[in-house]
C-alpha positions in Angstrom: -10.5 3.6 45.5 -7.9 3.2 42.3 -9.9 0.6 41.2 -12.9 1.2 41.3 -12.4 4.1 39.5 -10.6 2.0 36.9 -13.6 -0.4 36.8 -16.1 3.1 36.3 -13.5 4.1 33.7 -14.2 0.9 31.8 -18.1 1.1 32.1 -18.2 5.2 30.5 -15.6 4.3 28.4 -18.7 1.2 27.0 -21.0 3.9 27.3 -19.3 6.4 25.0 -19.1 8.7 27.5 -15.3 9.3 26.6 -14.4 12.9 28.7 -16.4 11.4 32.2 -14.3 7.8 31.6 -11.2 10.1 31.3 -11.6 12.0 34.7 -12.2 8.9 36.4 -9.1 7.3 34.7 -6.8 10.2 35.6 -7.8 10.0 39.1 -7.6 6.4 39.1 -3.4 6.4 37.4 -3.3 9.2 40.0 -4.7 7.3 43.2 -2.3 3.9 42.2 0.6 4.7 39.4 1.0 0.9 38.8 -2.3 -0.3 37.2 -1.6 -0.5 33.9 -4.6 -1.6 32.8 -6.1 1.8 33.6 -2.9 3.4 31.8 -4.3 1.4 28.3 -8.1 2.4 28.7 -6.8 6.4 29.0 -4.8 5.6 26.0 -8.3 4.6 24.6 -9.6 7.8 25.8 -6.7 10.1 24.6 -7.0 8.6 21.0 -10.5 9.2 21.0 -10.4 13.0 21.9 -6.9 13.8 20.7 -6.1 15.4 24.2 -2.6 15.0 25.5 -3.5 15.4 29.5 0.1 15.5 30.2 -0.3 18.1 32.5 -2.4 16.2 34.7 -0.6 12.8 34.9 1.1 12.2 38.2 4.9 12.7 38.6 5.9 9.0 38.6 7.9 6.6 36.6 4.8 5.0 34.6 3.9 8.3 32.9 6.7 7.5 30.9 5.8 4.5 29.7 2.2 5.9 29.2 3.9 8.7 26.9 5.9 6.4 25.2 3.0 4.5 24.2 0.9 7.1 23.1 3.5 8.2 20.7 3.5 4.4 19.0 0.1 5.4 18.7 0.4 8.1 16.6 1.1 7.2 13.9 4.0 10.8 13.1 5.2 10.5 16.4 7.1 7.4 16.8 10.7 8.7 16.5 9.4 10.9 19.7 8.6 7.5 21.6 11.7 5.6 20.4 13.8 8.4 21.9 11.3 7.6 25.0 11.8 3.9 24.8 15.7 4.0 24.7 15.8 6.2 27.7 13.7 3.4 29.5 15.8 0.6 28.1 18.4 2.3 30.1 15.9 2.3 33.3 14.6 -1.0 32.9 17.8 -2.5 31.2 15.8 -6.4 31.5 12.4 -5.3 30.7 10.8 -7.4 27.4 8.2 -4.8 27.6 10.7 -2.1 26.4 12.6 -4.2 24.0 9.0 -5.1 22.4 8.2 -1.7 22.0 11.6 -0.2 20.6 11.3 -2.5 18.2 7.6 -1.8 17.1 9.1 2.1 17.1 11.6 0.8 14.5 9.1 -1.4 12.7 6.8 2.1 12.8 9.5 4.0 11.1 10.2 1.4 8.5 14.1 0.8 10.0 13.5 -3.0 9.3 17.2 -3.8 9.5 17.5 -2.5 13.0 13.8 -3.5 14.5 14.7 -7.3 13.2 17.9 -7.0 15.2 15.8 -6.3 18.2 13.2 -8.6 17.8 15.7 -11.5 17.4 17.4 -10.6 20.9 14.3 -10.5 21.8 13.3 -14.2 21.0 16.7 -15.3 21.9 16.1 -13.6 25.7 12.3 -14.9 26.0 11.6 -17.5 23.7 8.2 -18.6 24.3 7.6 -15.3 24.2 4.4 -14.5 21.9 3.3 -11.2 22.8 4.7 -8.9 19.8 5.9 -11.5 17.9 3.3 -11.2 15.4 4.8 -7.3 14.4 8.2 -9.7 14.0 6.5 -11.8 11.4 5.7 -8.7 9.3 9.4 -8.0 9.4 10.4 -11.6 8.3 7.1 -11.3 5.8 8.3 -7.9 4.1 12.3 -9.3 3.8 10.9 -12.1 2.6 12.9 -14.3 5.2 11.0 -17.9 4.6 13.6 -19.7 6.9 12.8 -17.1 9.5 9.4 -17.3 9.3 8.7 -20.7 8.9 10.6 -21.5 12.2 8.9 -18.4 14.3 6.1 -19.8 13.2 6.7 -23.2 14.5 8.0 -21.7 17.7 4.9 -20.5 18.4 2.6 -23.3 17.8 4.8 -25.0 20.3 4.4 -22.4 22.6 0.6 -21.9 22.4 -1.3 -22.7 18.7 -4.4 -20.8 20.4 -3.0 -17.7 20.4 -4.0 -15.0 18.1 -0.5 -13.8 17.6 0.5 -17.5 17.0 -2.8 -17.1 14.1 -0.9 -14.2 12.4 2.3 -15.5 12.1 1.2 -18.4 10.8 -1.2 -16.6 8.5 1.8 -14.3 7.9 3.8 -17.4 6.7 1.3 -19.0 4.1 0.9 -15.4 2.6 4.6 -15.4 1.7 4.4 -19.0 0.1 0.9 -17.4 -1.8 -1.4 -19.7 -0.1 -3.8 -17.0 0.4 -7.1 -18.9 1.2 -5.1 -20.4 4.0 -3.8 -17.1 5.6 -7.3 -15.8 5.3 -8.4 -19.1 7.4 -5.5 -18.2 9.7 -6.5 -14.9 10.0 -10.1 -15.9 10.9 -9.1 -17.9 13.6 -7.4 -15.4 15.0 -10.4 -13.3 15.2 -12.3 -16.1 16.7 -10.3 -16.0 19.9 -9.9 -12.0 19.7 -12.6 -10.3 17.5 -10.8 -7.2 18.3 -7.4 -8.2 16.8 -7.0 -4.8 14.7 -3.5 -6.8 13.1 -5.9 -9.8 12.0 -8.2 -7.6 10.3 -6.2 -5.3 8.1 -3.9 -8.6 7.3 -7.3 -10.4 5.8 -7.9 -7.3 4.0 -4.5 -7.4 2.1 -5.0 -11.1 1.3 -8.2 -10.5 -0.3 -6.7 -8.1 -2.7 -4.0 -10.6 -3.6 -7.1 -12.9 -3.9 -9.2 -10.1 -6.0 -12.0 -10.1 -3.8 -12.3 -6.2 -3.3 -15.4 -6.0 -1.7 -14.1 -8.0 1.3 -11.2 -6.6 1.3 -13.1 -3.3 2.0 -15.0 -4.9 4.8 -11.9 -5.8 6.4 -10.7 -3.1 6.3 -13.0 -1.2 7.6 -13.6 -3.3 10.2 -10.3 -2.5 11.3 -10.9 1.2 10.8 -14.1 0.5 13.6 -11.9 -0.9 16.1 -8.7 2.1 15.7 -9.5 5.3 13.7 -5.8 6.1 13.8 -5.1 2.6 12.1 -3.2 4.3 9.1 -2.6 1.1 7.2 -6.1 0.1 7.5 -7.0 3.5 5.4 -4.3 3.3 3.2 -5.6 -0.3 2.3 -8.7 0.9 1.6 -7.7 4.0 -0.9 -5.7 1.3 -2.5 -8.7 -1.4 -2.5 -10.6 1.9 -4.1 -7.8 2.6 -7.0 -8.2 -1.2 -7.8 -11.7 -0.8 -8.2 -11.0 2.7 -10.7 -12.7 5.1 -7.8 -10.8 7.5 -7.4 -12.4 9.6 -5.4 -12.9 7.3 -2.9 -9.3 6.4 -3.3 -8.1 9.8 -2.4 -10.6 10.6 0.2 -9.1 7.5 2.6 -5.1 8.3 1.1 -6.3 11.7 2.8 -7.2 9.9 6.0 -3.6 7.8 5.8 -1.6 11.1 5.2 -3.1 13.3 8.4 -2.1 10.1 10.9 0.8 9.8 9.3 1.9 13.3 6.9 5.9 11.9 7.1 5.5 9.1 5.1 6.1 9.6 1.4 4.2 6.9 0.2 0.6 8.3 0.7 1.8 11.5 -0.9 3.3 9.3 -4.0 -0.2 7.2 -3.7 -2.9 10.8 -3.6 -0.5 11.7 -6.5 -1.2 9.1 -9.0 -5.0 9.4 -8.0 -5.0 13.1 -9.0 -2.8 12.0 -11.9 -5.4 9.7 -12.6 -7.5 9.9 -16.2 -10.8 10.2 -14.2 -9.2 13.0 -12.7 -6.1 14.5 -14.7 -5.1 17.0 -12.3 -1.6 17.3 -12.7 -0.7 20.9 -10.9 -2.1 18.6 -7.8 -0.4 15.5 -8.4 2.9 17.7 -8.9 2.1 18.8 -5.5 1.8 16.0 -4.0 5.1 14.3 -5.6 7.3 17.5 -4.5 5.8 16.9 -0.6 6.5 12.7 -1.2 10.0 13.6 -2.4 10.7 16.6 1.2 9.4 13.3 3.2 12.4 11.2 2.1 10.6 9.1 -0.5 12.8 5.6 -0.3 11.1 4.2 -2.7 12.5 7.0 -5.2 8.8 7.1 -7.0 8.2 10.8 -6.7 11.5 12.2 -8.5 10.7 9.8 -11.5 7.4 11.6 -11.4 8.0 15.2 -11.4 10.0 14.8 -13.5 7.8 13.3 -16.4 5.2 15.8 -15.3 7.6 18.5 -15.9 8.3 16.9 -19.4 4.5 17.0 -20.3 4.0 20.4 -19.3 6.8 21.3 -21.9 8.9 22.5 -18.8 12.2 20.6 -20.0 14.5 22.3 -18.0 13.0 21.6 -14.8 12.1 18.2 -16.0 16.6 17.9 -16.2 16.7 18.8 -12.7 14.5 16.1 -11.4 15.7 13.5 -13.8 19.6 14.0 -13.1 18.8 13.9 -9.5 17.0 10.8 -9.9 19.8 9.7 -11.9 22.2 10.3 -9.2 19.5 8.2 -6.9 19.2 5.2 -9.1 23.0 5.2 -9.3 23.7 5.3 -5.4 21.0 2.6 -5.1 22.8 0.6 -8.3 19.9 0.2 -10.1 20.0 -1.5 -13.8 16.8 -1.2 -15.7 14.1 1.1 -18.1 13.7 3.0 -15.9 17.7 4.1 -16.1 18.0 3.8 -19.8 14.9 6.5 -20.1 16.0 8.8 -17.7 20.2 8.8 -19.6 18.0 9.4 -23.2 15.7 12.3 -21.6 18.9 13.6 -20.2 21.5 12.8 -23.3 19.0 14.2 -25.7 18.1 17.5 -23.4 21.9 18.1 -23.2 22.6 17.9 -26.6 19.8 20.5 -28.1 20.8 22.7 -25.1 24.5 22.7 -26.4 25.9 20.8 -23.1 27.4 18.5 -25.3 30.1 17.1 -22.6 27.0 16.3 -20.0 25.6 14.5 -23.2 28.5 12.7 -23.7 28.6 11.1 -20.5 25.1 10.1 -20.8 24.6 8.8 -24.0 28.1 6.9 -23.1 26.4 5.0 -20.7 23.8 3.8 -22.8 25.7 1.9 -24.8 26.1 -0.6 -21.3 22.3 -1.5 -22.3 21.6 -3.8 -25.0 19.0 -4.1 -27.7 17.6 -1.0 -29.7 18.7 1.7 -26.8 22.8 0.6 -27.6 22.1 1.2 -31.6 20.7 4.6 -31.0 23.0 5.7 -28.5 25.7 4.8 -30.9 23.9 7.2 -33.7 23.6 9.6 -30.8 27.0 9.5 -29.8 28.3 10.2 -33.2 26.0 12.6 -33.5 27.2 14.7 -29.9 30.8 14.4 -31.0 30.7 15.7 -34.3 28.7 18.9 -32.6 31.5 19.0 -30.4 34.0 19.1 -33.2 32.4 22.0 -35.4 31.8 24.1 -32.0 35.5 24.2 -31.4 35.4 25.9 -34.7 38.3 23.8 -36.3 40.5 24.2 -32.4 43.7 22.2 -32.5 41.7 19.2 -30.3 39.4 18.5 -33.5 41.0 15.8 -34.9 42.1 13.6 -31.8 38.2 14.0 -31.1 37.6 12.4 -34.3 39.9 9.8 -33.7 38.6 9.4 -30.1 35.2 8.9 -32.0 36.2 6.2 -33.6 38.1 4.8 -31.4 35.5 5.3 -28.4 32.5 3.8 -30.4 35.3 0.6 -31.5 36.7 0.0 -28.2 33.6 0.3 -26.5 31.7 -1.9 -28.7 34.2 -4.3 -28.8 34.4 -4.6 -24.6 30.7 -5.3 -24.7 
C-alpha cells in the first residue's frame, strides 16, 4: 500500500535510518505518483545522502516536479530547476505552485528584478496567498521597497496573523525600519508556531548581528544549520558572525562550508579572501586565489577586481596590478560609479602610465581627476602639467610642440574654469 509505505518512510526517516526510509519512499512515489507528501520526505532523504535516484523514479509527470525541487535545493543548481520550472509553467500554465517556485529560482540566482515581477503576479492572481510570500519580503527587504513591504505585510495579517510566513514578513518589515528587538520578537513567534521554520532562524541570526549580540547570532544560526545542512546562508552567516568576532579561522572554515553548496557565487570567494587577507593570517598568494575565482564567478558586487588589484600593487607586481585596475575602471564606469574608490584607481593608473612612458593613457586619466574636488583636483592639475610637458620633450621639438603647450594652458584654464 502507497501509504503505508509513505507513513514507514516517515517513521525510518525519525529513526535516522535514511537508505531503509528511501526504499520505502521510492516504492511508495512508485506505487501512487500523486502523494506529494512522500515526494518532500525523499527530498529529505536525497539531501541527506547526496544520491540523485533518478534512475529509479517512475516515468510520470510528478518526477518533474520532484527534480525541479531538488535543484532549488541545491544550492549551484538552481538555473537547472528554473529551466525545469518554465517548462512546467508551460504544462501547468495556472498552477501557483510553479509561479512560487520560478520565482524562488530567480530569488536563488539573485535576479531580484525579474523574481519581484513574478511574485507580484503572483499576489495579484492569489491574494491571500501566504505560502512563499515570506521569500517575497526578502525581495522588498533587499530593494528596500518600504511601501511594498509595509502593505504585504498588512495583507497578510488580514489573511492569517498566525502564520509563520505572516511572522517573517512582518519581522522582515521592522528590520528595514531598524526596529531590531521587534523583528527578533517576530521572528520568535514564528518559531512558536513552526520550530522548524529554517527562514525564521537564519533571519533572527542576521538581526542579532545588527543588534551585536554575536553569540546568539551563532546559536541561530546554527540552529538553522541543524534543521538543513545545505542552508548556505545559514553558514555564510556564521563565517561572517566569526570575522565579527576576529576568528578567522573559524570564519573560513564555515565560508568553506557556503562555497561547496554554492561554488558560483562570488561572494563567499570575495568573503574566504579577506579572511586569508586577514592580519591573523596574511596569506596573500591565497587570498589572490580566491579573488581571481570571485572575479571567473561574475562577482556583481565588483569587490574582487578592486582586490587583486591592490594585491598585485603590494607585491610590487605594478603591471599586473594596471590590468586589474583599468578593468575595474572600465567596471566602475559602466555601473557610473562616483567615489574614492574611482579617484584611487585614475591616480594608480595616471601615475603607472606616466613612469611607463604611456603618457596619452595618462592623459586621459589624470584628465578625469580634475572632475573630483578637494586635494585629488590640485594634484592632478600638478600631474597634468607634469604628463604634458613629458609629452612635449619626447616629440623631441616635432612641429605639434607648441600647440601642446598652448593646449596645456588652455586645457588646465578651460577646464578649471567649467568646474
Amino acid at each position: 500500500d502507497a501509504f503505508l509505505l509513505y507513513l514507514q518512510g516517515l517513521v525510518l526517516l525519525d529513526k535516522e535510518r535514511k537508505s531503509e526510509a528511501k526504499e520505502a519512499l521510492l516504492l511508495s512515489v512508485r506505487s501512487y505518483p500523486c502523494n506529494w507528501a512522500a515526494w518532500q520526505a525523499l527530498q529529505e532523504v536525497q539531501d541527506a545522502d547526496g544520491c540523485a535516484a533518478e534512475g529509479s523514479l517512475p516515468d510520470h509527470w510528478m518526477s518533474n516536479f520532484f527534480a525541479a525541487a531538488v535543484c532549488l535545493e541545491n544550492g549551484d543548481e538552481n538555473e537547472r530547476g528554473l529551466e525545469e520550472y518554465t517548462r512546467l509553467q508551460h504544462l501547468f500554465p495556472k498552477s501557483e505552485y510553479v509561479l512560487a517556485q520560478a520565482a524562488t529560482a530567480h530569488y536563488n540566482l539573485r535576479q531580484f528584478d525579474e523574481a519581484q515581477d513574478l511574485f507580484e503576479s503572483l499576489h495579484r492572481r492569489s491574494p491571500h496567498r501566504i505560502e512563499s510570500m515570506d521569500t517575497y519580503s526578502n525581495i522588498l527587504y533587499v530593494k528596500e521597497a518600504y511601501a511594498g513591504l509595509s502593505h504585504l505585510a498588512h495583507s497578510a495579517i488580514l489573511t492569517d496573523k498566525y502564520k509563520p510566513e505572516t511572522c517573517c514578513i512582518i519581522g522582515n518589515y521592522y528590520s528595514l525600519r531598524t526596529q531590531h528587538e521587534k523583528a527578533v520578537a517576530y521572528f520568535r513567534r514564528a518559531l512558536k508556531l513552526n520550530r522548524n521554520y529554517l527562514s525564521a532562524w537564519t533571519l533572527m541570526g542576521h538581526e542579532y548581528v545588527e543588534m551585536k549580540n554575536p553569540e546568539a547570532a551563532i546559536e541561530a544560526y546554527r540552529r538553522a544549520v541543524d534543521i538543513n545542512p545545505r542552508d548556505y546562508r545559514a553558514w555564510y552567516g556564521l563565517g561572517q558572525t566569526y570575522e565579527v568576532l576576529r576568528m578567522p579561522y573559524y570564519a573560513l572554515y564555515y565560508f568553506r562550508q557556503a562555497t561547496k553548496l554554492r561554488p558560483g557565487d562570488a561572494r563567499f570567494w570575495c568573503a574566504m579572501g579577506q579572511c586569508y587577507e586577514s592580519e591573523e593570517l596574511n596569506m596573500q598568494d591565497a587570498a589572490l586565489q580566491c579573488y581571481k575565482n570571485a572575479e571567473s564567478k561574475g562577482d556583481r558586487e565588483g569587490i574582487a577586481l578592486a582586490k587583486i588589484a591592490d594585491l598585485y600593487r603590494k607585491r610590487g607586481d605594478y603591471e599586473a596590478a594596471y590590468t586589474y585596475n583599468k578593468r575595474n575602471i572600465e567596471r566602475l564606469d559602466a555601473d557610473g560609479v562616483c567615489n574614492a574608490d574611482v579617484v584611487q584607481t585614475l591616480m594608480f593608473l595616471t601615475q603607472h602610465c606616466k613612469g611607463t612612458g604611456r603618457l596619452g593613457e595618462s592623459e586621459v586619466y589624470c584628465s578625469r581627476l580634475l572632475d573630483y574636488g578637494g586635494n585629488h583636483r590640485e594634484d592632478a592639475k600638478s600631474l597634468l602639467k607634469e604628463i604634458r610637458l613629458l609629452r612635449i620633450h619626447s616629440e623631441e621639438g616635432g612641429g605639434g610642440g607648441g600647440n601642446a603647450e598652448s593646449d596645456e594652458d588652455d586645457g588646465g584654464m578651460s577646464m578649471s574654469e567649467s568646474d
